[in-house]
Structures are given as structure tokens and as C-alpha cells.
N, C-alpha and C positions, 0 to 999 in steps of 0.2 A: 626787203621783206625778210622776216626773220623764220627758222626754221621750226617746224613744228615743234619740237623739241623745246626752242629757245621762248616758246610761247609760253608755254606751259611752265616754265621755271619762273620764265616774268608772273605770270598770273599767281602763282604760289609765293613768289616774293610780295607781293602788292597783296596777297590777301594776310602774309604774316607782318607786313609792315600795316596795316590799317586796324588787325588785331591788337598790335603795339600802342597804336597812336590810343586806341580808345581805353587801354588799358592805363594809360597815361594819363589820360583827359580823365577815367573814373579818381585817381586818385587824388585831382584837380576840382572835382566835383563838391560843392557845398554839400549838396541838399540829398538822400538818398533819392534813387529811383525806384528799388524793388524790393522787398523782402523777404528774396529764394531762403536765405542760409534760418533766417527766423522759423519758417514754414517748415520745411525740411525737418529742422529740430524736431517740430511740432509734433510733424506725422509720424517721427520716428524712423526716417529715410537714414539710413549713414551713409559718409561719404563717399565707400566703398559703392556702396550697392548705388548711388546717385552716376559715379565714373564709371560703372560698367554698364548700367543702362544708358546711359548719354555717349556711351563710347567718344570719353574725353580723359585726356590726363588728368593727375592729381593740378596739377596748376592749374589748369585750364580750367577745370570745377572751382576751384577756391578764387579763382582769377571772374566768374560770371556769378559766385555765390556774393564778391563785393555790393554791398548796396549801391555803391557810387558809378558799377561800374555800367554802361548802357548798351541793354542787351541787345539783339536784334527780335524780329517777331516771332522768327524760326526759333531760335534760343529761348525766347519766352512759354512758347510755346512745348515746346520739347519737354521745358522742368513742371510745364501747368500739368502734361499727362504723366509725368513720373510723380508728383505729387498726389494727382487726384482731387485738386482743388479749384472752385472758379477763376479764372484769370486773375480776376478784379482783386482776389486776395495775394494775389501776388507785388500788383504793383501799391504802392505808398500815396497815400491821402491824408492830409493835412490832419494833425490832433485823431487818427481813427486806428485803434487796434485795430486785431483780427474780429472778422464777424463771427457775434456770438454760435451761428451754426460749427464753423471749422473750430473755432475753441475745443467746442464741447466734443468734437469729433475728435481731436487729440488728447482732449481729456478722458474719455472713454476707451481708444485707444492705448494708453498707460493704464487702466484700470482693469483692462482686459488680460493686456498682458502680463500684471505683476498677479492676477488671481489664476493663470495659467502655469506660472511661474511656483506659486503654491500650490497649485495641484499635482505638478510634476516633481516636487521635492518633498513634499513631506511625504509619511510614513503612516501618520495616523488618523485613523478611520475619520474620526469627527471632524478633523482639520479638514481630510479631504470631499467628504458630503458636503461643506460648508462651502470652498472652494467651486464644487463642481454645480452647485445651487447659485453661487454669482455668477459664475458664465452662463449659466442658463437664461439668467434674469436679463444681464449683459444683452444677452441676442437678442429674448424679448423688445428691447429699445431698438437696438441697431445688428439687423441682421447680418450687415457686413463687415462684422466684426468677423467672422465665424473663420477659425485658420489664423488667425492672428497668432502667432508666435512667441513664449516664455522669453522674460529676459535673459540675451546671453549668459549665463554662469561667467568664462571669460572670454573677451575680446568678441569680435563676430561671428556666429555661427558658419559654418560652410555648409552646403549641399552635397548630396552626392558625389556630384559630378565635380567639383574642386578639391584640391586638393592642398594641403600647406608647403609652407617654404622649405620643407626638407627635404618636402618629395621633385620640387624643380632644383634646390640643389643640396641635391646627397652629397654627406658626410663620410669621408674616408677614413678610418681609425686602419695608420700603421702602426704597426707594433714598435716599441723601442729597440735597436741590436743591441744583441748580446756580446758583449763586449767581452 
């Protein structure tokens, strides 16, 4: 009998060797099975914000976002509620885009945020009445739009509460000696 200890290493090897195997077998795979990484795009998910909500590696996200690769239900599941989308639009059906409802949901989506986008950059008056007259109109259709966020300026925005790479690792400026 093996030791508690010795279980638990077994059972973590067996779960990162089966995670291999199937990571193996998606690239082996003909046929897609899902379309996370297509959706994702869609909604305007990044992959940041996908690996911190999934609390999964970058690998591990780009490794379950493979079409080929096959997911578990838990896993499917996971990215249906980070999405926000019906199951069924996740998984792949023969000859069928996305259904016209989630299209138009990420087509509004883009619509929303680049007229946010414009109201937070320009300066003048008429641009910005006009701006703030499409988000209104926006909501009228889909109210849960409402909060939807301007496109990043650059890279992805942070919150408050994050902080960027300088701040985990500060830069030291010594001086040159004076020789």
C-alpha cells in the first residue's frame, strides 16, 4: 500500500499524463470538435481575461481553445459561463456557423464599444451628442450592453486592482562611478 503522499503524486501524474494523451490525440484529430477560440473572439473575451477567469495557464487556455482538442464537460462548461453563450454554440455542427442571435450579439458588442470608444476620445461637442445618441439607441435594442467598455487605446486595460510589469518587477537605475 502506498503512502498517502505517494497517492497523491500518482493521481497528479495520471491526471498530467491523460491531459498529454488527449492533447496528443486533439492534434491527431481530423475533424473540429468546438469553437471556444472562434466565440471568445466573438464576444471580445481576451486571453488574458479567459486565463484569469479559468484560472488556467497561458498553455493550458491555447491548449483547450484548439478545435481538435476534446474537452471534458466541466471544461466546456467553464468557457460556456465565461462566454455567456448557449452550449450548442460552442460545440461544431456540420456546414452551421454561429446562430444568427450570438452573431448579432457580438456584432453589437463591437458596435457598442467602438461608439464608447468615440465618446471618450473626441473633444467635440457634435461628435460627442452623436456618439452618446448611439449608445442610447444601442441599449434600446440590448440592454445588456450597458458597461460595455471602449476599445483598449493600447494593449489591455487593467483595473484598479492590477497592476503592470514594473510594478512586480522594479527597475533599478544605478548610477555609472565616477571614475
Amino acid at each position: 500500500m502506498l503512502a498517502p503522499d505517494h497517492d497523491h503524486a500518482f493521481d497528479c501524474r495520471n491526471s498530467t499524463d491523460r491531459r498529454a494523451a488527449r492533447a496528443t490525440e486533439a492534434l491527431q484529430t481530423a475533424s473540429p470538435l468546438h469553437r471556444i477560440a472562434e466565440v471568445r473572439q466573438m464576444q471580445g473575451v481576451s486571453l488574458r481575461a479567459a486565463r484569469q477567469t479559468l484560472m488556467l495557464s497561458s498553455d493550458e487556455v491555447r491548449m483547450q481553445e484548439n478545435a481538435n482538442y476534446d474537452l471534458l464537460l466541466s471544461e466546456l462548461y467553464r468557457w460556456q459561463r465565461l462566454l455567456d453563450v448557449p452550449i450548442g454554440e460552442l460545440l461544431v455542427e456540420p456546414h452551421l456557423q454561429l446562430s444568427q442571435p450570438v452573431s448579432a450579439r457580438a456584432g453589437l458588442v463591437k458596435v457598442m464599444k467602438t461608439a464608447t470608444t468615440i465618446l471618450e476620445s473626441t473633444q467635440h461637442s457634435g461628435i460627442r451628442t452623436l456618439a452618446q445618441r448611439l449608445i442610447d439607441q444601442l441599449l434600446e435594442i440590448m440592454p445588456e450592453l450597458e458597461g460595455v467598455a471602449a476599445w483598449p487605446a493600447v494593449g489591455q486595460r487593467r483595473t484598479m486592482d492590477e497592476v503592470g510589469r514594473i510594478a512586480e518587477h522594479p527597475l533599478s537605475v544605478v548610477p555609472p562611478d565616477d571614475a
